[in-house]
C-alpha positions as CSV (number, residue, x, y, z in Angstrom):
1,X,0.0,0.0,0.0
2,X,2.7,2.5,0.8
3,X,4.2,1.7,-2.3
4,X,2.1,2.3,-4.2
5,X,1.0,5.4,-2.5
6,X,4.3,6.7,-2.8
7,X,4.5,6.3,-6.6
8,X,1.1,8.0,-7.4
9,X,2.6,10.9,-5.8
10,X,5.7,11.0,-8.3
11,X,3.6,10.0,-11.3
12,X,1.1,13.2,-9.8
13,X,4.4,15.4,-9.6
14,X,5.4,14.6,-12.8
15,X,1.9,15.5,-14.1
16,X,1.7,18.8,-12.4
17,X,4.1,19.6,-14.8
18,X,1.8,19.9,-17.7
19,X,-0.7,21.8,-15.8
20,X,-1.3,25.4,-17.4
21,X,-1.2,28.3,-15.2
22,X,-2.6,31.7,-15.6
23,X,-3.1,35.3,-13.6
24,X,-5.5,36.0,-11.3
25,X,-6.4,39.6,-10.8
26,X,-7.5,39.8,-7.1
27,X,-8.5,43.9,-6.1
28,X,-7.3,44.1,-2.9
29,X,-8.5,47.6,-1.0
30,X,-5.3,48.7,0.7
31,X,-4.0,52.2,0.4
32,X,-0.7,51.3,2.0
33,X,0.3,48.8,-0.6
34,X,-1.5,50.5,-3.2
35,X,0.8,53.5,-2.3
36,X,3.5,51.7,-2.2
37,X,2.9,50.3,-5.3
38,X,2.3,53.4,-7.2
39,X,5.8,54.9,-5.9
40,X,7.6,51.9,-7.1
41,X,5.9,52.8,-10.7
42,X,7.2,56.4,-10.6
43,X,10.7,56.0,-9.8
44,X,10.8,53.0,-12.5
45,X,9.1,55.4,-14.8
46,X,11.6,58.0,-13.2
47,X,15.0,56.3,-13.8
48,X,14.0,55.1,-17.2
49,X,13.3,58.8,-18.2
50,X,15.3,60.9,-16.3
51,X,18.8,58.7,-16.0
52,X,18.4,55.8,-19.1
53,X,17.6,58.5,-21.4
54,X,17.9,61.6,-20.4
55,X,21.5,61.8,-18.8
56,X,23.0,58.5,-20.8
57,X,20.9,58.7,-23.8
58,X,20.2,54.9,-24.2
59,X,18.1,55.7,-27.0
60,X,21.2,56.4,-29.2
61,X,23.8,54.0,-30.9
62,X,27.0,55.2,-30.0
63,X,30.7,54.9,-32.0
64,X,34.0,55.6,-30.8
65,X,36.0,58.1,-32.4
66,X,38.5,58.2,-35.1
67,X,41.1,60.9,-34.5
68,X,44.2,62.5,-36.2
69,X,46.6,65.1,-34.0
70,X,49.0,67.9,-36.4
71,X,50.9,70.0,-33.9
72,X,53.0,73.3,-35.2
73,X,55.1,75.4,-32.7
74,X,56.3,79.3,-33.0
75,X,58.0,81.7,-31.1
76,X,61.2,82.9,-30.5
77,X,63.7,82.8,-28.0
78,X,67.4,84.0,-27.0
79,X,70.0,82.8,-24.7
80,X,74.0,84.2,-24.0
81,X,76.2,82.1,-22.5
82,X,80.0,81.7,-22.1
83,X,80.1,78.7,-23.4
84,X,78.3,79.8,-26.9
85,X,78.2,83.2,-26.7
86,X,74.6,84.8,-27.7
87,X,72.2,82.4,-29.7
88,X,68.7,82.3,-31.0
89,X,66.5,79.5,-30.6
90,X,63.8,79.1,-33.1
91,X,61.1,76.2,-33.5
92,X,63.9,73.7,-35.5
93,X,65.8,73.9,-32.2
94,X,63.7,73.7,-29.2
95,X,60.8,71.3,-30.5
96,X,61.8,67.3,-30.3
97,X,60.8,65.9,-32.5
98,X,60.4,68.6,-35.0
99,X,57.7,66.5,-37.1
100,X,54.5,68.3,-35.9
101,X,53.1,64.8,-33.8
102,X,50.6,64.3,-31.1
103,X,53.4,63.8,-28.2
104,X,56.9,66.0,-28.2
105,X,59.3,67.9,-26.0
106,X,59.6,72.1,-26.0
107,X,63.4,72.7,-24.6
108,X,63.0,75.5,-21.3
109,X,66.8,75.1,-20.2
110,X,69.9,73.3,-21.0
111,X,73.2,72.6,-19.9
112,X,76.5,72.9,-22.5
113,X,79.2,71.0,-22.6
114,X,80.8,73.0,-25.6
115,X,83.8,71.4,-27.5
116,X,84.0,67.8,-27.4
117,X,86.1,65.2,-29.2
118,X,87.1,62.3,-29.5
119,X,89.9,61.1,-27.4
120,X,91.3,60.1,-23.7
121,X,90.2,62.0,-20.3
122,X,88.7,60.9,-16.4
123,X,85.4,59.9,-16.0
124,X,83.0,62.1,-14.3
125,X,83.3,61.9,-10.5
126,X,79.3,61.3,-10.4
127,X,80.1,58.0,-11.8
128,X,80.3,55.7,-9.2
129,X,81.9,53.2,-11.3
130,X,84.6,55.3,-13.1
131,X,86.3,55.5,-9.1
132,X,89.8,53.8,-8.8
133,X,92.3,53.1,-6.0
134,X,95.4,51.6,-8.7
135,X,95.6,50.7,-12.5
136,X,93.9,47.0,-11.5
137,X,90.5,48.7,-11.0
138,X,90.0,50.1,-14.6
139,X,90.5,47.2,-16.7
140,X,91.0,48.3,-20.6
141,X,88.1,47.9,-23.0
142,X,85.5,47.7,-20.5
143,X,83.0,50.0,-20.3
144,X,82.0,52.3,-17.3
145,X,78.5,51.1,-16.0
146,X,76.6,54.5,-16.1
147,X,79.2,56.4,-17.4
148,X,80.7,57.8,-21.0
149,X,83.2,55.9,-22.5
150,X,85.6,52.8,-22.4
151,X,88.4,52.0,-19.8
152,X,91.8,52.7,-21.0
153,X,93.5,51.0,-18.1
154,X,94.8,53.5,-16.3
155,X,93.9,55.3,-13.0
156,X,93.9,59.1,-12.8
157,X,94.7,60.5,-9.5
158,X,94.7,64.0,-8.4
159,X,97.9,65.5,-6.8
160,X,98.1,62.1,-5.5
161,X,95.3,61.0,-3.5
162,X,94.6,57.6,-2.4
163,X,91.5,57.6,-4.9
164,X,91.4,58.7,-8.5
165,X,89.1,58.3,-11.3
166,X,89.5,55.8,-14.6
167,X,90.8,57.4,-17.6
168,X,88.3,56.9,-20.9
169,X,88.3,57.0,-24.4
170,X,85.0,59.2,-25.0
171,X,84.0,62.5,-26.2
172,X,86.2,64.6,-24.2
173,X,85.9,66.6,-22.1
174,X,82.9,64.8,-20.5
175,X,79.4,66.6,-19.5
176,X,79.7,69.1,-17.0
177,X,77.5,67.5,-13.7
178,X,75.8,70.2,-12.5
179,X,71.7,71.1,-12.0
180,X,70.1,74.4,-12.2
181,X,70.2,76.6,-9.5
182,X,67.3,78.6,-9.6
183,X,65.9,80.6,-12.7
184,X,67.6,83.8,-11.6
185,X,70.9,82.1,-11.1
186,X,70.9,80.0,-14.2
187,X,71.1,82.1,-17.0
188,X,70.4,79.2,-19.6
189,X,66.7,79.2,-19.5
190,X,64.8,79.9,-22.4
191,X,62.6,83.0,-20.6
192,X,61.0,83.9,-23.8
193,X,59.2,80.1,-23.6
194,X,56.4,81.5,-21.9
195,X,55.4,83.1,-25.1
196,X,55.5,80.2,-27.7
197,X,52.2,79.3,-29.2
198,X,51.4,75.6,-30.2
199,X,49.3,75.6,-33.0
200,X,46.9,71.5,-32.3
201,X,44.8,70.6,-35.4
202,X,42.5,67.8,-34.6
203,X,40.0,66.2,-37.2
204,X,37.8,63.5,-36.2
205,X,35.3,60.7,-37.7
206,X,32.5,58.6,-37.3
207,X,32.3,56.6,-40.0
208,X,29.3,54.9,-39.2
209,X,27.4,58.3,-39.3
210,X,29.6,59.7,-42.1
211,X,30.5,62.3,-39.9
212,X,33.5,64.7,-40.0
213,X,34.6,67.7,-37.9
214,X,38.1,70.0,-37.1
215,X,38.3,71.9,-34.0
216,X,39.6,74.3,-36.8
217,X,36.4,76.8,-37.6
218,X,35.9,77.9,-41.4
219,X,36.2,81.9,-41.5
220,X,36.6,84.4,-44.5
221,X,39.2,85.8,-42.3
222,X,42.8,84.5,-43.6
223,X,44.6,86.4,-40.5
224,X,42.1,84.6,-37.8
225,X,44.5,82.0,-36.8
226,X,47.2,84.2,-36.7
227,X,45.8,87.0,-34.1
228,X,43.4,84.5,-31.9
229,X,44.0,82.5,-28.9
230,X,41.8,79.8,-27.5
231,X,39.3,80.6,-25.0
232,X,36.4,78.5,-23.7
233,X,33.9,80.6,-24.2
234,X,35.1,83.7,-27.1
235,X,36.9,82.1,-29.4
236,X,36.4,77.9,-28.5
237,X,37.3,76.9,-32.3
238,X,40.8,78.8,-32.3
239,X,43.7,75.7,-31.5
240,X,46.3,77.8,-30.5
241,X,47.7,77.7,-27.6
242,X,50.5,79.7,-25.5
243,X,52.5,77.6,-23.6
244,X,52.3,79.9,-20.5
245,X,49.1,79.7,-20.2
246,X,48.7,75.7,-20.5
247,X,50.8,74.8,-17.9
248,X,49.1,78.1,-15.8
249,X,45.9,75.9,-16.7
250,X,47.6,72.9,-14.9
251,X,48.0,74.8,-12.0
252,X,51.3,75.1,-11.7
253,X,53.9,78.2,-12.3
254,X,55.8,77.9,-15.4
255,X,58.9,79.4,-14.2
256,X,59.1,76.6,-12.3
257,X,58.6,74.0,-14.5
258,X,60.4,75.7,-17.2
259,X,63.6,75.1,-15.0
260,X,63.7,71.3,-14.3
261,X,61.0,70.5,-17.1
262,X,57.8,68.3,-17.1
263,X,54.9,66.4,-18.7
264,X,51.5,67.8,-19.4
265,X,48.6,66.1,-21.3
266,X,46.2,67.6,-22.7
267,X,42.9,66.0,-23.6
268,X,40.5,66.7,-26.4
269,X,37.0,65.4,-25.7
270,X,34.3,65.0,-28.2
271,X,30.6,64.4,-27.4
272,X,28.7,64.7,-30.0
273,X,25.0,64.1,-29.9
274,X,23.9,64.2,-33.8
275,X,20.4,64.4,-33.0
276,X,20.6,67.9,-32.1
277,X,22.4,70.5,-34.6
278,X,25.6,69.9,-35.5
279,X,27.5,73.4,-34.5
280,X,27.0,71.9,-31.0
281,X,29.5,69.5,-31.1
282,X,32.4,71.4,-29.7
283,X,35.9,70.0,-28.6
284,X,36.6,70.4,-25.4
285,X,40.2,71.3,-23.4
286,X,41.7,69.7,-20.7
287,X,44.9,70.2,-18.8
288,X,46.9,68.2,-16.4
289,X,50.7,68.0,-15.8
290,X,51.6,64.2,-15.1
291,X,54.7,63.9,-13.6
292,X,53.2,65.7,-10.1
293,X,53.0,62.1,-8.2
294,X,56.1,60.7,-8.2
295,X,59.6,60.7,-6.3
296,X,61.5,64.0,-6.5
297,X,64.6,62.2,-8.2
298,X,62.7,61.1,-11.3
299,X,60.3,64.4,-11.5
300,X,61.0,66.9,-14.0
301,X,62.3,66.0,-17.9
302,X,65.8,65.8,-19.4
303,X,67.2,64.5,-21.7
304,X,70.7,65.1,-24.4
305,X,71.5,65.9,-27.9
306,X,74.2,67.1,-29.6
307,X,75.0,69.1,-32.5
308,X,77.9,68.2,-35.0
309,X,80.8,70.0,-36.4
310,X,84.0,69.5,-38.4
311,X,87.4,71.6,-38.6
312,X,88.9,72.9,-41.8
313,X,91.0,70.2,-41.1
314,X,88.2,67.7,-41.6
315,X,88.4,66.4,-37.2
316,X,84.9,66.2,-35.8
317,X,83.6,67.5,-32.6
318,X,80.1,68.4,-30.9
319,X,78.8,70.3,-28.3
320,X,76.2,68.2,-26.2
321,X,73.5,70.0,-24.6
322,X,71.9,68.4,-21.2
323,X,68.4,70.1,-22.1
324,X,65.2,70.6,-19.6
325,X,61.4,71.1,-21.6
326,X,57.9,70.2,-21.0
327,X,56.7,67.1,-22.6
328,X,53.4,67.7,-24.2
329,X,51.2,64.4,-24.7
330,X,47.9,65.1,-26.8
331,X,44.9,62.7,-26.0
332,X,41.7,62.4,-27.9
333,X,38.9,60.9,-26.6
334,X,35.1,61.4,-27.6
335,X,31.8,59.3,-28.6
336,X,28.8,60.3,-31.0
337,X,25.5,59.2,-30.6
338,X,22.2,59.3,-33.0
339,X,18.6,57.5,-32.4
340,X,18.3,53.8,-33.3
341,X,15.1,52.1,-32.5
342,X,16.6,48.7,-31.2
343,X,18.5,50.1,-28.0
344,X,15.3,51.8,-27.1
345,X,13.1,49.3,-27.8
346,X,15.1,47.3,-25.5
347,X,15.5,50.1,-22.7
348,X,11.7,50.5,-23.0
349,X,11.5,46.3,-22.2
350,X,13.3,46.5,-19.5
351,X,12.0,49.5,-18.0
352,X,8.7,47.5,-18.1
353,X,10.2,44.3,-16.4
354,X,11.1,46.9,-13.4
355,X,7.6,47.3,-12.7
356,X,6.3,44.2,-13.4
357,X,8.4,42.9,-10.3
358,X,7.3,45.8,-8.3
359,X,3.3,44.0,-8.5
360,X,6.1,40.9,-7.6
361,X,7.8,43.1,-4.4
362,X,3.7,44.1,-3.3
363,X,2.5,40.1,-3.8
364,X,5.4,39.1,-1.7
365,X,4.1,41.6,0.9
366,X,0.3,40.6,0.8
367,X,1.0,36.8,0.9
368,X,3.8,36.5,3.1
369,X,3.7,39.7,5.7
370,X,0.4,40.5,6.2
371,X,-1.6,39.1,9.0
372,X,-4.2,37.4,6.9
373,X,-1.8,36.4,4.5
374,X,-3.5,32.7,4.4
375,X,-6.5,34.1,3.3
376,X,-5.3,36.5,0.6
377,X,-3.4,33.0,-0.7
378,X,-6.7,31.2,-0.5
379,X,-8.0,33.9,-3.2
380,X,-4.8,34.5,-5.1
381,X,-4.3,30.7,-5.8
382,X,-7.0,28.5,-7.3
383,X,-7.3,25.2,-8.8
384,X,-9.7,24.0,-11.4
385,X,-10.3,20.6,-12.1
386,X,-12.5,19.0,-15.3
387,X,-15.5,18.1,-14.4
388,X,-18.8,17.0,-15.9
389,X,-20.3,19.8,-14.9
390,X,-22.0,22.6,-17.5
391,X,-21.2,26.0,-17.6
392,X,-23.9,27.5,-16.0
393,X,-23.4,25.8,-12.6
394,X,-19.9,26.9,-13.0
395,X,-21.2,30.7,-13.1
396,X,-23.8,29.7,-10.1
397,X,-20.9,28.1,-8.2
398,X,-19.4,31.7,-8.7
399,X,-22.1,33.8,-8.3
400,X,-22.9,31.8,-4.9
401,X,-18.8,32.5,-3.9
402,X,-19.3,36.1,-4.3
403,X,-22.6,36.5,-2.4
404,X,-20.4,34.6,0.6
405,X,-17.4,37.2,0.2
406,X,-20.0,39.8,0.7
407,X,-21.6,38.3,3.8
408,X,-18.7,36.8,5.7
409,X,-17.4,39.2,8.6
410,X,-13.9,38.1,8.2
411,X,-13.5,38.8,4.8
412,X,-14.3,42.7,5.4
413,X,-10.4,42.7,6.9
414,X,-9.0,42.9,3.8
415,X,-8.1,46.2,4.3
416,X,-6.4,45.3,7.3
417,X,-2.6,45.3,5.9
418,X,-0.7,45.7,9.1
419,X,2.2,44.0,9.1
420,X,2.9,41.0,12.3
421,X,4.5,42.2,15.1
């Protein structure tokens, strides 16, 4: 007998599972979940509007941007120094590379070591491994770790102290090891770097809108770009830029930064929303200097060059510079965005899923916190079974439930929502 009990109950489980199920609607006269309900429905409604499309514009089908950076410097600067004598600087000598690209170095300062040729002389004394006691310690042919040149295999001391330094074959003599001082003690800054204007072209695409733009405007006037200077809110389609007022924009002095150097980016943002008119999408400017966060040994930017001569006599020789400049890295970023009826489609789907499990959050209140929460399941849940029975004693059998919900005393509670204590 159990047996047999027990597998009607699995053959009855296994049947439930081709039972059909449908909604109820049960009116239930509560104004506390009925509130609550309705404020669920407005901030759905809310968020969909006001965040999914308003501020993120879901709505929109969005491509990244295609970018291309042209970057031309000018300004003048002069310098006089014993080494040199007086010289100008123009854009060919202070802008590394020289090739107009999206990331490059302005020189502010240098160091010159004027003069140099090939041949034997010590090593620096800032090279800790150019230091000798006897001839042993500088082996010949090896090279210096960290320093300028090859050993010759002999040790240099001065008016004969226990140390000395390794003599070298390299360009001789080698660079002065010295730092600037100050800017009104080093007389090797390039002051009139304040001044220099960097010209940045930026033309962007979105191919799959077929969209084009230049933070360059179109103007009858030929001598525009050569009289205006950006600002954010007069002239927002002029791209050029004085260098003393980016790195002011960074927050920082430039006389300070001019003297040990540094690295600024500036980032170009486009969003473009090409639903609304086009002369709205503007680039806009932003400035940060990079190299703030790190130790005070490896802040600042330097780095070495030389320039080349040759004697009548056909001998080469150079004069290095140990130069100091801001480092200027150009970012683009930027999105566009235009209507497309399958992400809102979508957004509008979910947003309606959202409510639908707000009547899910208020059904889980009724049936599960309320204190006649067996009752409300006794109406919400019903089971009909096939019988040989017509249709109008079906209707009777429900017209004779409803007359019973009207006279039965305990069914007035249903507006009796309080939750158990």
């Amino acid at each position: 007998m159990a047996s047999n009990s027990w597998k009607s109950k699995v053959i009855s489980n296994v049947l439930s599972y081709l039972d059909y199920k449908t909604g109820k609607f049960i009116i239930v006269k509560s104004k506390r979940v009925g509130s609550l309900y309705r404020v669920i429905q407005l901030s759905i409604i809310g968020y969909l509007v006001g965040y999914v499309f308003l501020s993120k514009k879901s709505y929109q089908t969005e491509e990244s941007i295609q970018s291309a950076v042209m970057t031309k410097l000018k300004g003048v600067a002069v310098t006089n120094t014993s080494e040199s004598g007086r010289m100008v600087w123009g854009p060919v000598d202070y802008v590394i590379p020289p090739q107009g690209e999206a990331v490059f170095s302005i020189v502010t300062n240098f160091i010159e070591t004027p003069n140099q040729k090939l041949g034997n002389c010590a090593e620096s004394p800032n090279v800790p491994d150019g230091h000798c006691k006897g001839d042993e310690d500088c082996a010949e042919g090896e090279l210096v770790e960290a320093g300028h040149g090859v050993r010759t295999g002999r040790c240099l001391r001065d008016n004969g102290k226990s140390n000395g330094m390794c003599e070298i074959y390299s360009w001789c003599p080698v660079e002065r090891s010295c730092k600037p001082q100050g800017r009104h003690k080093h007389k090797n800054m390039l002051t009139e770097a304040e001044n220099f204007t960097i010209y940045i072209k930026n033309v962007i695409r979105f191919p799959k809108f077929s969209f084009s733009k230049a933070n360059v405007q179109d103007t009858a006037d030929k001598f525009h770009l050569k009289k205006c200077h950006y600002d954010e809110a007069l002239e927002p389609y002029c791209p050029i830029f004085r260098l003393g007022d980016i790195v002011n924009r960074t927050g920082h002095s430039f006389q300070d930064m001019a003297l040990m150097g540094g690295s600024i980016g500036i980032l170009i943002e486009w969003k473009c929303d090409l639903d609304r008119d086009l002369s709205e999408c503007q680039p806009r400017y932003n400035f940060t200097r990079i190299d703030i966060n790190v130790s005070r040994e490896s802040s600042g930017l330097n780095f070495r060059h030389a320039r080349y001569y040759k004697t009548e006599s056909g001998e080469i020789y150079r004069t290095q510079f140990k130069v100091y400049g801001i480092r200027i890295n150009i970012m683009v970023h930027g999105k566009a965005g235009k209507f497309c009826i399958i992400p809102t489609v979508i957004n509008i789907g979910s947003g309606l899923a959202c409510i639908g499990g707000g009547a899910w959050f208020c059904d889980c209140i009724i049936l599960y916190l309320m204190k006649n929460r067996e009752f409300y399941k006794h109406w919400k849940f019903e089971t009909l079974k096939k019988k040989d029975s017509n249709t109008r004693n079906i209707i009777e059998h429900h017209n004779s439930t409803t007359e019973d919900i009207k006279q039965t005393p305990e069914e007035q509670q249903l507006t009796d929502l309080s939750p158990e204590v």
